[in-house]
C-alpha positions as CSV (number, residue, x, y, z in Angstrom):
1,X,-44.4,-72.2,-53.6
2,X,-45.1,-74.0,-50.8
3,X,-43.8,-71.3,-47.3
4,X,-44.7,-73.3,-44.1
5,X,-41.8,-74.6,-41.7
6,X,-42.0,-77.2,-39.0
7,X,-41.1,-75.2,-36.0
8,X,-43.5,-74.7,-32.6
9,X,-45.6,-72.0,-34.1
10,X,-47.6,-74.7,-36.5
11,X,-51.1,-75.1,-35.9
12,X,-52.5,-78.2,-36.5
13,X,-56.3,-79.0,-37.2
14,X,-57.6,-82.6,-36.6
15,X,-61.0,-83.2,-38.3
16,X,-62.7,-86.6,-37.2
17,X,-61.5,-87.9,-34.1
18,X,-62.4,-91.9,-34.4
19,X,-59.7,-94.4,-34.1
20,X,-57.5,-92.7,-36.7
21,X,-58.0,-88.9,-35.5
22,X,-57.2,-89.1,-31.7
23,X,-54.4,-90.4,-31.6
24,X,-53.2,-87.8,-34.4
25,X,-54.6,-85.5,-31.8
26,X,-52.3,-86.5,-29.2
27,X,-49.2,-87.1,-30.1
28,X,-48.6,-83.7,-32.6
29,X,-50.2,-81.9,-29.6
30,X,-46.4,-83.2,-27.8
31,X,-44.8,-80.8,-30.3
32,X,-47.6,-78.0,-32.2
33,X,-50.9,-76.0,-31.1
34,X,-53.7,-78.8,-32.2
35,X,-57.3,-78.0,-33.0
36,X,-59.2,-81.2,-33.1
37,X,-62.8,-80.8,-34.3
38,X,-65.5,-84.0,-34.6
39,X,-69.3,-83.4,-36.0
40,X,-70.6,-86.0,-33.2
41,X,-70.8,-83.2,-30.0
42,X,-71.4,-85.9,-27.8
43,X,-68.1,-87.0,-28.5
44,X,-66.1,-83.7,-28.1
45,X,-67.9,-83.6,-24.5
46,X,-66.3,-87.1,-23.9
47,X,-63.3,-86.2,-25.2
48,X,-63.2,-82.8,-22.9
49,X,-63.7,-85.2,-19.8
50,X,-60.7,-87.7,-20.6
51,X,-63.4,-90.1,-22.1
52,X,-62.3,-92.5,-24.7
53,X,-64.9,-94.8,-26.3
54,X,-62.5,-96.1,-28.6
55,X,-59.9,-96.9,-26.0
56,X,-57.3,-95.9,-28.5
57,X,-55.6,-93.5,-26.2
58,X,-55.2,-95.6,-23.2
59,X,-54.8,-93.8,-20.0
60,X,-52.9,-90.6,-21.7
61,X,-56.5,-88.7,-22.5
62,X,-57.5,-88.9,-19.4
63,X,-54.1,-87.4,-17.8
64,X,-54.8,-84.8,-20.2
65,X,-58.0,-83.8,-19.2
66,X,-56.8,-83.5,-15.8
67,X,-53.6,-81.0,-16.7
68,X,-55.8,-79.6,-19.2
69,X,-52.4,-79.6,-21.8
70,X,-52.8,-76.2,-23.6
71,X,-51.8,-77.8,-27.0
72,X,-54.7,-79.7,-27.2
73,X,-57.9,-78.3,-27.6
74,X,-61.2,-80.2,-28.9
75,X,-64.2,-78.1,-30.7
76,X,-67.7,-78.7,-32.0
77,X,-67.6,-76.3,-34.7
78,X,-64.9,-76.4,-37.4
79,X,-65.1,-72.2,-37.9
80,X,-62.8,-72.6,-34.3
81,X,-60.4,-73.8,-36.6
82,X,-59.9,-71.2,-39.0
83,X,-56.3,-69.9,-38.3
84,X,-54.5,-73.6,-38.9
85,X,-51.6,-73.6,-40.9
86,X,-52.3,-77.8,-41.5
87,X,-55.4,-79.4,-41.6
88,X,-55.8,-83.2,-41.3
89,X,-58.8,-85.1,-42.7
90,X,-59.5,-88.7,-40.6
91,X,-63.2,-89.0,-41.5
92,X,-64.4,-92.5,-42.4
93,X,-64.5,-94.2,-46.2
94,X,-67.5,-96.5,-45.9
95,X,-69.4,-98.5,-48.7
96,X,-72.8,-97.7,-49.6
97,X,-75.4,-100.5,-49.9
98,X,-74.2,-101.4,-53.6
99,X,-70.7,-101.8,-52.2
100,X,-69.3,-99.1,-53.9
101,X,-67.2,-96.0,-52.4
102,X,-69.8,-93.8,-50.2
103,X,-67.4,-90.4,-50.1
104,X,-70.0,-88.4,-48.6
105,X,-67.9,-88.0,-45.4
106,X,-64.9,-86.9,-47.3
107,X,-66.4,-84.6,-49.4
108,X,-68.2,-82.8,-46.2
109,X,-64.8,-82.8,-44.4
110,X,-63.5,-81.0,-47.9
111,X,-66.3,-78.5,-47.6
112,X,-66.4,-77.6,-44.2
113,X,-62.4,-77.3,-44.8
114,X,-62.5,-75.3,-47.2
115,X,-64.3,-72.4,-45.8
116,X,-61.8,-71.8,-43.1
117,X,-58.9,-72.7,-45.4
118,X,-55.8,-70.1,-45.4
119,X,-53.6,-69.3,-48.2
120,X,-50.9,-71.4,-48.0
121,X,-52.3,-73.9,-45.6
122,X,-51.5,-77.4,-46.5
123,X,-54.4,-80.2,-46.4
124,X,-53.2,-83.6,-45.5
125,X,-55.9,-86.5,-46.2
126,X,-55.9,-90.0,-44.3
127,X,-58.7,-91.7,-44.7
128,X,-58.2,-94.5,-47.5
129,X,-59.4,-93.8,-50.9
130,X,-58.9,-95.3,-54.4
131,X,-55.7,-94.5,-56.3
132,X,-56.5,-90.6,-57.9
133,X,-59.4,-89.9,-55.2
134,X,-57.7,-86.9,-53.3
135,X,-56.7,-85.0,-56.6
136,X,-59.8,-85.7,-58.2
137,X,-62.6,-85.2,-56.0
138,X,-61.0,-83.7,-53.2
139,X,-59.1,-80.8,-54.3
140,X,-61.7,-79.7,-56.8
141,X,-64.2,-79.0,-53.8
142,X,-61.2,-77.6,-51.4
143,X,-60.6,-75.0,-54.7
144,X,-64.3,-74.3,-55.2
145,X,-65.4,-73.6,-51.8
146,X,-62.6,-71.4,-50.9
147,X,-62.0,-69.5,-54.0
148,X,-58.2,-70.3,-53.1
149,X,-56.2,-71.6,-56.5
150,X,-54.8,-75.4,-55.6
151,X,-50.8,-75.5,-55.7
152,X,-50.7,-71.9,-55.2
153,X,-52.6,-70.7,-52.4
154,X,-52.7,-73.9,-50.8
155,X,-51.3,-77.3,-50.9
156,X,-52.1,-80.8,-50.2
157,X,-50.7,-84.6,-49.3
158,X,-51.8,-87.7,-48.3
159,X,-50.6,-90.4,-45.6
160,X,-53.0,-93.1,-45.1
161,X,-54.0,-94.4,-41.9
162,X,-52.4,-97.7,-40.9
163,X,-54.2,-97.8,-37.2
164,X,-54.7,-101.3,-36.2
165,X,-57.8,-100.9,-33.5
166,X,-56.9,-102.5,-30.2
167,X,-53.4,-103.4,-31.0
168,X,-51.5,-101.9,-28.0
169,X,-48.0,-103.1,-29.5
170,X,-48.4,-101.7,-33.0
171,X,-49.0,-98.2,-31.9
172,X,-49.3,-94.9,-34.3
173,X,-45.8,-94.5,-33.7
174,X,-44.7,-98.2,-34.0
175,X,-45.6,-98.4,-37.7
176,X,-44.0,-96.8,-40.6
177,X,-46.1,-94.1,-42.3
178,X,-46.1,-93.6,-46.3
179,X,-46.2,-89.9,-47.2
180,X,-47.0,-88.0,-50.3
181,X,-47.7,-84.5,-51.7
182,X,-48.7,-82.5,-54.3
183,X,-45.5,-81.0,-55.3
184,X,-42.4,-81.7,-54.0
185,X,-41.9,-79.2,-51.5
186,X,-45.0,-80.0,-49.9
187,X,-44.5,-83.9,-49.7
188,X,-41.2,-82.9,-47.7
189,X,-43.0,-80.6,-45.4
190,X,-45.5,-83.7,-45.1
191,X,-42.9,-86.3,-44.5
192,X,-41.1,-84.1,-42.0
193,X,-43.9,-83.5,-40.3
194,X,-44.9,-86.6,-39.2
195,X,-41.5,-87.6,-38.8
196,X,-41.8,-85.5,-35.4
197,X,-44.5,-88.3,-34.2
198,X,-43.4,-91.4,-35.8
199,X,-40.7,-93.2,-34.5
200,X,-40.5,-95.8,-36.7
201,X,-40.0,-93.5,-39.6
202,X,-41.3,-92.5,-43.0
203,X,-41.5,-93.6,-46.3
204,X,-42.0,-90.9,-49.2
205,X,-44.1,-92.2,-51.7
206,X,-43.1,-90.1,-55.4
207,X,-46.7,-89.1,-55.6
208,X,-50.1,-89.2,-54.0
209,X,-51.6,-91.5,-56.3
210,X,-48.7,-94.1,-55.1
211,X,-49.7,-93.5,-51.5
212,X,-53.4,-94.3,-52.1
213,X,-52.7,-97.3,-54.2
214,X,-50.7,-98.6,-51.4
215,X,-52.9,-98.1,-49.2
216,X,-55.4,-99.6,-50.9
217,X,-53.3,-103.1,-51.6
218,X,-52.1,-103.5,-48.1
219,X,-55.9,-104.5,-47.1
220,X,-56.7,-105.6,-50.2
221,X,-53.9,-108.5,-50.3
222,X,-54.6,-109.9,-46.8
223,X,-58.1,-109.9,-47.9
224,X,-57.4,-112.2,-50.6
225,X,-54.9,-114.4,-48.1
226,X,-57.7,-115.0,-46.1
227,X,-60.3,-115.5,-49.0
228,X,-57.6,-118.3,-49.6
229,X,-58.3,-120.1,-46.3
230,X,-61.7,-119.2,-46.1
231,X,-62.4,-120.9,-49.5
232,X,-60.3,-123.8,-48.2
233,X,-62.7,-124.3,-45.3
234,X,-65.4,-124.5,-47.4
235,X,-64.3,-127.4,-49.1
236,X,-63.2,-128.9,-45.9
237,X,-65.8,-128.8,-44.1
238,X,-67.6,-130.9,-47.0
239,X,-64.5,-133.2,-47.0
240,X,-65.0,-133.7,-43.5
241,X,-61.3,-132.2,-42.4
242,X,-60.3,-130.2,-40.1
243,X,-59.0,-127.0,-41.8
244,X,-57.1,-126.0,-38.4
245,X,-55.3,-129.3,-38.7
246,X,-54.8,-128.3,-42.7
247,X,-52.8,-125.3,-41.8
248,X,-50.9,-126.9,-38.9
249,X,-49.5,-129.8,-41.3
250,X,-48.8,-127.7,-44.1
251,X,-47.0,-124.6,-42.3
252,X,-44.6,-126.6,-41.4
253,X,-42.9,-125.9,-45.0
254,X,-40.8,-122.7,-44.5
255,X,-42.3,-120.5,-47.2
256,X,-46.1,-121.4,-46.1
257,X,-48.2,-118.6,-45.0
258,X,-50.6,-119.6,-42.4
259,X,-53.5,-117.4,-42.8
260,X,-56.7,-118.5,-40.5
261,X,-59.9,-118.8,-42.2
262,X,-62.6,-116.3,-40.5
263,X,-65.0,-113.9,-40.3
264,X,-63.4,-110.6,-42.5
265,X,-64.9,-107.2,-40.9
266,X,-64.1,-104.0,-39.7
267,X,-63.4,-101.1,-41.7
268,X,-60.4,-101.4,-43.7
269,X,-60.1,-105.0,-44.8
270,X,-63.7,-105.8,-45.3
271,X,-64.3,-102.4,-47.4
272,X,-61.0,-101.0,-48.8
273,X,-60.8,-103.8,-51.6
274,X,-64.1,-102.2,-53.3
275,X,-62.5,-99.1,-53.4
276,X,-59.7,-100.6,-55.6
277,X,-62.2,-102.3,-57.4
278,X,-63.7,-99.2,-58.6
279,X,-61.3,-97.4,-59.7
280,X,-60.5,-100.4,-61.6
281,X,-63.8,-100.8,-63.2
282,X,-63.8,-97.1,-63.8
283,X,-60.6,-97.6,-66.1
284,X,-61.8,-100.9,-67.8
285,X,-60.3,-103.6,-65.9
286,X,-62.1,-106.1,-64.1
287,X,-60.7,-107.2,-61.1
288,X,-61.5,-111.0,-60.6
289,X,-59.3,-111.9,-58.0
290,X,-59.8,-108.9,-55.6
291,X,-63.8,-109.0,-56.0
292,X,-63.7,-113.1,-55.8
293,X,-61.8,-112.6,-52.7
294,X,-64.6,-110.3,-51.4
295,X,-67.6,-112.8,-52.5
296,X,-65.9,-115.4,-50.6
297,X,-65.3,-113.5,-47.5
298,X,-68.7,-112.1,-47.3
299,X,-70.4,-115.5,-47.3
300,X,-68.7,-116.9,-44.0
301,X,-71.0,-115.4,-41.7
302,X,-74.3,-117.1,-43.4
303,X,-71.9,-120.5,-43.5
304,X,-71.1,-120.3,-39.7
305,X,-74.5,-119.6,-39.3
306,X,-75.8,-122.7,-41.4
307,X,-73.4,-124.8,-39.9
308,X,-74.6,-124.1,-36.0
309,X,-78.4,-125.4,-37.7
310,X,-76.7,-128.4,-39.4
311,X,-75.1,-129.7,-36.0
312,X,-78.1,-128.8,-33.8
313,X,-80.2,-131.1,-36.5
314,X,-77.3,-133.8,-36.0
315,X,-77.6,-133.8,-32.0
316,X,-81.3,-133.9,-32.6
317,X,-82.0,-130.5,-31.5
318,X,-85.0,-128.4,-32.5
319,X,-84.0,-125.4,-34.4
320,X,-87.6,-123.8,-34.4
321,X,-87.5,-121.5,-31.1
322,X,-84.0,-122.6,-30.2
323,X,-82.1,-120.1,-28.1
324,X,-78.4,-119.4,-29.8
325,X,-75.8,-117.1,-28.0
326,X,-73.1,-115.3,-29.8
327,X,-70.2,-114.4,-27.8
328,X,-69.0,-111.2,-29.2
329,X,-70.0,-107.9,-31.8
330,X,-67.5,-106.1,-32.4
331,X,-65.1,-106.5,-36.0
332,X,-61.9,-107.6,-33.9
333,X,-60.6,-109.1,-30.3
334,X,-59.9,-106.9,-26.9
335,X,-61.8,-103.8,-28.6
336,X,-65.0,-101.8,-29.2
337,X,-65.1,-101.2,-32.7
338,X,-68.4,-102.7,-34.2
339,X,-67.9,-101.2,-37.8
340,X,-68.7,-103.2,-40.3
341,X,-68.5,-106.6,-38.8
342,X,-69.6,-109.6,-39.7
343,X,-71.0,-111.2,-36.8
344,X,-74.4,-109.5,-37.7
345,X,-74.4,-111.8,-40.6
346,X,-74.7,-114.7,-38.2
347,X,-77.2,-113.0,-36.0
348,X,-79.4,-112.1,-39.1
349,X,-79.4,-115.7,-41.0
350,X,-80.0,-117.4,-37.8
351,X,-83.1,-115.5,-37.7
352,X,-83.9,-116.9,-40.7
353,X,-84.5,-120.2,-38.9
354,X,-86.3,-118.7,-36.7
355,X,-84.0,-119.1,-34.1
356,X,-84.1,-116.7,-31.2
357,X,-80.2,-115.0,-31.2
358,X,-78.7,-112.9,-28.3
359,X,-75.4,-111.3,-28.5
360,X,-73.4,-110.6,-25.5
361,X,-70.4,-108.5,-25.4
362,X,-68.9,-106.6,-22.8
363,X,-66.7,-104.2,-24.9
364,X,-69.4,-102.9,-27.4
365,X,-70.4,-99.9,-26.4
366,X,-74.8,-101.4,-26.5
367,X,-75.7,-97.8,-27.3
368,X,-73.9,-97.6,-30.8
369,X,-75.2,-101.4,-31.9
370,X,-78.5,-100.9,-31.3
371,X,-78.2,-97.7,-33.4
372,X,-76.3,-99.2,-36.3
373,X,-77.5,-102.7,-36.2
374,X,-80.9,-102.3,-34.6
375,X,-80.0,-105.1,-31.9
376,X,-80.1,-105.4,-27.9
377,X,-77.4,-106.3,-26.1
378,X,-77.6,-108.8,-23.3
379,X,-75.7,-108.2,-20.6
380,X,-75.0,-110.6,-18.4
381,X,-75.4,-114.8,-19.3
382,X,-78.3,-116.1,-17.4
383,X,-79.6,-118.5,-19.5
384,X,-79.0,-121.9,-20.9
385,X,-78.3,-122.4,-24.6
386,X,-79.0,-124.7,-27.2
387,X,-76.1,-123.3,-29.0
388,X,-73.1,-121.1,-28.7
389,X,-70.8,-119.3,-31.0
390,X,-67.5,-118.0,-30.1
391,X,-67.7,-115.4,-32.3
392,X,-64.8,-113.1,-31.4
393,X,-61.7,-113.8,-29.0
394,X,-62.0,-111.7,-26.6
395,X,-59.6,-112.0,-23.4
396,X,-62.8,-112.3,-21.1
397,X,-64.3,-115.0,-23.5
398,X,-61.6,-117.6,-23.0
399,X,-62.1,-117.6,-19.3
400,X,-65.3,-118.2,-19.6
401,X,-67.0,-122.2,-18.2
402,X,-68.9,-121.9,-21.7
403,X,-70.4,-125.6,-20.9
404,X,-72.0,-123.9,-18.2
405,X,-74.3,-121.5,-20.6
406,X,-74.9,-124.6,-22.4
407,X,-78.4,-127.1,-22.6
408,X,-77.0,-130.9,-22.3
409,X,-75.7,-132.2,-25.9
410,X,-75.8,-128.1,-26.6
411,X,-73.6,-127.3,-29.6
412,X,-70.8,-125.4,-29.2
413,X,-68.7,-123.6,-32.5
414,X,-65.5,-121.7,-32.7
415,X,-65.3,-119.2,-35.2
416,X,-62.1,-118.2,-34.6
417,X,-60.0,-121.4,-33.7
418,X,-58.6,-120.5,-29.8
419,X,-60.9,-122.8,-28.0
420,X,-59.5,-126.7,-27.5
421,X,-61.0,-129.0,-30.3
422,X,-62.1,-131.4,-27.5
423,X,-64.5,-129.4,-26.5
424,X,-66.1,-127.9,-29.4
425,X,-68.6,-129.4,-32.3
426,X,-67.0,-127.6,-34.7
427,X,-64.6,-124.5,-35.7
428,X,-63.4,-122.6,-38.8
């Protein structure tokens, strides 16, 4: 039976402090002791000077390293965290090459967990997983590499992320959080518990396979809305319409939902939908809609790309050698995550025409794309272009004289429908 109360004495440990784990990190450290453990070291020294890469915390880490809050205390090595009475498990859910669930980084986070794991220490998982994924291949490893027997000696729920990168209004706290847990005196300990940090309240899902399945249908729905759009400016474009001016006529019934067609990154919407799509094929079901939704959506980079050749050819531009600059990296507007975004797929089928591509953008962090995407930032806009692609809205972006960058007759395209249609060749 499950023993732990919510009181000051509870020590929390944070393992992975990305987008999802720092703010964790921060606000229980308002009310409990919080370990907060990353593998990256360069990042817990960051972290340990009020540096933010991620600019999720605003100006609140760096107050902290100043006071040096005692609640709050970041470590290299996970063994530091061996007297917590909760662990929680942020670590990231990619997709492997063959799009299917990579859960390498959960099952390390399990492991190294698991050999500091107390008796009746609860483990409260995050990251987004496929409906069954906690029970199944989590709590096996947390039992095997602690010797500790699962809903006796220890305990475990699941409250997925819903962190929107960048957003400053819809904050951790701002956004309701689904709870769960593997008996029910644990998924009330787990929904109390982040009651403390969420202002805008719980919901307590009846099990954790509920939780992940919501989880994984929140992204996977909008991912199919925009699949939708996308798919509609596809046909547009070889209609010769303009797909903004599609949307604006027909939202003007009152039950219309006016998705905007675009690029589909990052690391939720972009990836979770496989997830569901596994487990799905795993039980015998094949899941047409969600996995047409994802073919469509992952062709809209090479068609942006295509398109930019098609109008440089129309304005009697060469393409061979041609200079092409694409405004922006990272998955998402007024922020520095560069997971899993799309843009590369521009960059790389441009250099299928042998076009020479660079890629300026002032939030990416230059170090971390040319380590995952092998490219070199420019940074600063000295030359002249034949082309330029507005490829994420970034604030800075829309101040920008883009003409000015720009050869005479240059093209310029809007991926993302913010720029005035009088000055643009084309746009999504």
């Amino acid at each position: 039976m499950m023993k732990l109360k919510i009181d000051s004495s509870l020590k929390i440990g944070i393992v992975g402090l990305g987008y999802v784990g720092l703010p964790l990190a921060l606000a229980f450290s308002e009310y409990f002791e919080v370990y907060a453990f990353d593998k990256d070291a360069q990042r817990i020294d960051e972290l340990n000077s009020g540096i933010d890469t991620t600019l999720q915390s605003g100006s609140l880490l760096e107050e902290l390293a100043k006071t040096a809050r005692p609640s709050l205390r970041f470590f290299k090595s996970i063994t530091d965290m061996e007297l917590c009475d909760v662990y929680i498990v942020a670590v990231p859910t990619p997709i492997d090459e063959f799009k299917e669930p990579n859960l390498n980084p959960l099952k390390e986070a399990s492991k190294s967990i698991a050999g500091v794991l107390q008796k009746g220490a609860v483990v409260i998982y995050e990251s987004t997983v496929y409906p069954g994924c906690t029970e199944e291949v989590c709590v096996p490893i947390l039992e095997s590499f602690s010797g500790l027997k699962f809903n006796e000696d220890f305990f475990v729920g699941y409250s997925p992320e819903r962190i929107n990168p960048g957003d400053k209004v819809n904050t951790l706290a701002q956004i309701v959080k689904v709870t769960s847990g593997s008996e029910p005196d644990t998924a009330h300990f787990v929904d109390q518990l982040y009651r403390k940090i969420i202002t805008a309240g719980t919901y307590l899902a009846p099990s954790i396979k509920v939780a992940e399945a919501a989880k994984a249908i929140e992204n996977a729905q909008r991912d199919v809305n925009i699949s939708f759009v996308n798919e509609l400016a596809l046909i547009f474009d070889r209609l010769g319409i303009d797909t903004q001016e599609v949307l604006d006529a027909a939202a003007t019934k009152w039950n219309f939902l006016k998705y905007k067609p675009g690029l589909v990154g990052g690391h939720c919407i972009g990836v979770d939908p496989y997830y569901l799509a596994h487990k799905a094929k795993a039980v015998g079901y094949h899941p047409d809609v969600i996995l047409s939704g994802r073919r469509v959506n992952d062709q809209m980079g090479t068609f942006v790309a295509q398109k930019i050749i098609k109008l440089m050819i129309q304005k009697n531009l060469q393409v061979n050698g041609a200079k092409v600059l694409i405004l922006g990296i990272t998955f998402k507007e007024d922020c520095p995550d560069i997971r899993n975004t799309k843009v590369v797929d521009i960059y790389e089928e441009l250099k299928t025409y042998n076009v020479r591509a660079d890629i300026y953008d002032p939030l990416a962090i230059a170090a971390q794309v040319q380590s995952e995407y092998g490219i070199q930032l420019i940074d600063s806009l000295n030359e002249k272009y034949s082309a330029i692609i507005l490829a994420v809205a970034h604030q800075e972006f829309l101040t920008l004289d883009l003409k000015q960058c720009l050869i005479p007759n240059g093209v310029l395209f809007d991926t993302k429908g913010v720029l005035s249609k009088e000055i643009v060749d084309g746009r999504l």
